[in-house]
C-alpha positions, 0 to 999 in steps of 0.5 A: 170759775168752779161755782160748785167748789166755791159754793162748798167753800162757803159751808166749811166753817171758815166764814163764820169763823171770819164773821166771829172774829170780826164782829168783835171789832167796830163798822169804823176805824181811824174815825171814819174808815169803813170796816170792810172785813165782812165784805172781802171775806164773803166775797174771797169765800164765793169765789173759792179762796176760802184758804187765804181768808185767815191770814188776810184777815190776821193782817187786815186786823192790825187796824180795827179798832173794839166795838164802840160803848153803848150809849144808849138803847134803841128802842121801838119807840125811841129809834126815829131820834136814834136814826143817823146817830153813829155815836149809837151804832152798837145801839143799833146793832144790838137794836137789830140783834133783838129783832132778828132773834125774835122775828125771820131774817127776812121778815126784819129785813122787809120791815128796816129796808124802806126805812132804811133806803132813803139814806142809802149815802150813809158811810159812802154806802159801804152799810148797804154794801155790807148788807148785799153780802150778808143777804146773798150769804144768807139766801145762797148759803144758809142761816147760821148764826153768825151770818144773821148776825152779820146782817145785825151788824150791816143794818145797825150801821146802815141805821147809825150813818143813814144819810138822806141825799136829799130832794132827788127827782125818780126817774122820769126820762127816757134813758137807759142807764147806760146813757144817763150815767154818763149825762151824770154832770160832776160837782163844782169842787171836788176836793174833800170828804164825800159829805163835802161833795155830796152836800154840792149836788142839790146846786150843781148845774144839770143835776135835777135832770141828770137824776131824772134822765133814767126811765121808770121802771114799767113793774118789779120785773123791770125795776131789776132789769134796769138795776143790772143795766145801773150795775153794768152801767157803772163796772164800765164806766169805773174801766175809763174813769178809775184813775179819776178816784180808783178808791171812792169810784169802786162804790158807784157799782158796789152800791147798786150790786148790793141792791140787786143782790137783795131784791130776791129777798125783799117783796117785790112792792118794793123793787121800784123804790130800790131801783131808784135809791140805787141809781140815785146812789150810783149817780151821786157818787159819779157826780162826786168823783168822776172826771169832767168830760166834754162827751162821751168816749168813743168807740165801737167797744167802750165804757159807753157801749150800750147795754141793749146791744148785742150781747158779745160771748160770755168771758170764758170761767178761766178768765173770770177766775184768774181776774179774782186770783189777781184781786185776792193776790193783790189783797185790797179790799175795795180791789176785791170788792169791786172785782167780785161786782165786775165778775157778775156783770162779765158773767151775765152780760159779757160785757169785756168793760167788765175784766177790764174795770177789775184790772184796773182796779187791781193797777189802780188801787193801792195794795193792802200793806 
């Protein structure tokens, strides 16, 4: 893949177009349906197909519905009460537009994060989602309005939904993220909604272990190691289970991807709390919608192959373009997202779980109609 020609893409006016158009519109549709909009179109500008944002957004608009009424304003005394309430997300938005006018993007950024981290679950994650790409624009690409603008709208969501997964161990054991997430045990009923699921955790036997089976992180340094392995981890595990829920899976490494994405622009205090919010939220939704296993796959060359053995060479950049031709092509969102976190990992570790979790998504994952 040309990164020098993608990055081009990225300055030519066509996401910040995207970005006005959409901000136009709600985080929700249908009533709980997350907007993924801002996602897909950062992600199909990075990887160079700038060209095809328009008219996927012309047709992914058909659904959005209007920014939501205000309800009342957020405040810097009132936001604790306001923290969780989605019938205030244009509260929120506004709330985080005003600080973000008045203060450094990442200034507010520091400041909401660990505010915000703790409830990392909200919306099936897409807020934080939202706001690893609206980071990665601003860090990678530059500071225009619209951009900072979208991280208002990621972070008001994130406020609005901000969902607590409750009383999780931090990481205590001695396992690699690799191991531990298969050691993830899945909830008792899986059937309904992600709150539903989420709810069963705290009595799910083998939980409290599983979340406290990964090893804490020595430092900063390590904490963003261990999240890349957390990423990995996942991508690979997403290539066996898809089929299980090819949709919902998607986030137990978009989530974690998102977190990596913005360590770069958070001080290093607080790596060690991100790594843990991260494999927490990886974990839960493993337990919520991964298949029951008796063990492990097997096999010199699976979704369970370690992390820490020999890196294999890298896929080749014409590999890695034609996997997200297949997801633009294909036009799902979740698709193109979990495509986008599936390139970095092939691209940093080599790892060929990584290719094949974005085919199986592209098979998987009903197409944008």
């Amino acid at each position: 893949m040309d990164t020098t020609d993608a990055s081009a893409h990225s300055t030519d006016g066509t996401l910040d177009e995207a970005l006005q158009r959409l901000h136009t519109h709600g985080p929700e549709f249908h009533g709980y349906l997350s907007n993924h909009g801002p996602m897909a179109v950062e992600a199909l500008v990075r990887h160079g197909r700038a060209d095809s944002v328009h008219r996927w957004l012309d047709a992914y608009e058909t659904q959005l519905e209007d920014r939501p009424r205000a309800d009342s304003a957020v405040t810097d005394a009132n936001w604790r009460e306001a923290l969780g309430d989605p019938r205030r997300v244009t509260d929120w938005t506004a709330y985080m537009g005003r600080q973000l006018d008045d203060r450094p993007w990442r200034e507010v950024l520091a400041e909401w994060w660990p505010r915000l981290l703790p409830g990392i679950a909200g919306a099936a994650t897409h807020p934080v989602i939202r706001v690893g790409h609206a980071v990665r624009t601003l860090t990678e690409d530059g500071e225009e309005e619209p951009r900072v603008a979208e991280l208002a709208h990621a972070l008001g969501y994130w406020a609005a939904r901000h969902l607590p997964l409750g009383d999780v161990p931090a990481p205590a054991g001695q396992d690699g993220p690799e191991t531990a997430l298969w050691e993830v045990p899945p909830v008792p009923e899986q059937e309904g909604g992600i709150r539903e699921r989420l709810a069963q955790l705290a009595a799910t036997p083998g939980w409290p272990a599983a979340a406290a089976a990964l090893r804490p992180a020595a430092g900063p340094a390590d904490a963003r190691a261990l999240l890349a392995e957390v990423v990995a981890a996942a991508t690979a595990r997403y290539a066996v289970d898809a089929a299980a829920a090819p949709v919902m899976l998607v986030h137990a490494a978009t989530a974690p991807n998102a977190v990596l994405r913005t360590l770069p622009a958070l001080p290093e205090h607080l790596w060690v709390s991100s790594l843990h919010a991260a494999w927490a939220a990886s974990a839960a939704v493993t337990a919520a919608y991964a298949p029951r296993r008796t063990g492990r796959p097997q096999g010199p060359r699976n979704a369970a192959h370690s992390a820490s053995a020999e890196t294999p060479d890298r896929p080749r950049p014409d590999a890695l373009a034609d996997a997200f031709e297949r997801a633009a092509a294909h036009g799902d969102a979740h698709a193109i997202k979990l495509t986008d976190t599936a390139l970095d990992v092939a691209a940093t570790t080599g790892r060929p779980e990584a290719l094949r979790a974005a085919h199986q998504a592209v098979t998987l994952i009903p197409r944008e109609r």
